[in-house]
N, C-alpha and C positions, 0 to 999 in steps of 0.2 A: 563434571557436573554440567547438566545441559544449561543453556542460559534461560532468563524467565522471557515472559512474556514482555515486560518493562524495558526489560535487556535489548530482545531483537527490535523493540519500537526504537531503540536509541539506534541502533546499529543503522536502521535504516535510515532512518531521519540522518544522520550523520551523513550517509552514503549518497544523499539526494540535496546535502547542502544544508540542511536543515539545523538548527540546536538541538542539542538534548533536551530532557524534560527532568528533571528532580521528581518531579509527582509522577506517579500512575496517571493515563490518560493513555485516551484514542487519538488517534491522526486527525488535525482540523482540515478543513476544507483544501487548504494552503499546501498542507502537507501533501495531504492525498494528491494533488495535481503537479507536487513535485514528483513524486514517484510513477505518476504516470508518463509526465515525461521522460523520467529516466528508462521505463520500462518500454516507449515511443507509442504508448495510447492516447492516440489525438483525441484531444477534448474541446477540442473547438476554441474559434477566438470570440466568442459571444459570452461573455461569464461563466462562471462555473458549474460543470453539469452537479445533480444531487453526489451525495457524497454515498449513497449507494449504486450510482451508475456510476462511479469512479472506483468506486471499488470492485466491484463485477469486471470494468476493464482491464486493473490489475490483472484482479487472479486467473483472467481471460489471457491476457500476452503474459503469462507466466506456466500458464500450461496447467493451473488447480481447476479451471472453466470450463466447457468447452465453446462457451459465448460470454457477451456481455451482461445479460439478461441482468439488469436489476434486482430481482425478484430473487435471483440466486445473493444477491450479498447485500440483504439489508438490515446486517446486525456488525458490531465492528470486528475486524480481523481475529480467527484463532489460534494458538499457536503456531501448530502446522502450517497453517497459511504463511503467518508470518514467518515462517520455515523458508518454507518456500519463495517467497519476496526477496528474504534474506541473499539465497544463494543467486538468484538471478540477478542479485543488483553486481554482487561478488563479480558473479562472471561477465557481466557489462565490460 
């Protein structure tokens, strides 16, 4: 059985240093810029960029992108994506 969606937010979060969640939930802000770091998507030392330009950088240095373009990820992670996040953190 494939894992859920819930499933690979934990895996990740786990993978980037993070805690689990018990609840269903998106990636906060915090989150997202760990995995950017692990995934080595500079976000700058001036605060936190949106949390849809941090995710566009994801799925940008993961290869689901072919840019950062905001505009491409301003809804939170899909499976597949998180598919995707998943194995590139693996092979980090």
């Amino acid at each position: 059985m494939s894992p859920t969606v819930d499933d690979l937010r934990n895996d990740i979060r786990q993978a980037v240093g993070r805690h689990e969640r018990v609840e269903s939930t998106a990636f906060t802000k915090e989150a997202l810029a760990a995995i950017c770091e692990a995934v080595a998507y500079d976000i700058g030392a001036n605060g936190l960029p949106s949390k849809p330009q941090m995710r566009a950088g994801i799925l940008w240095k993961t290869g689901v992108l072919d840019d950062d373009d905001p505009d491409s990820a301003d809804r939170p992670f899909r499976k597949a994506e998180l598919e995707s996040i998943a194995t590139a953190l693996e092979n980090e």
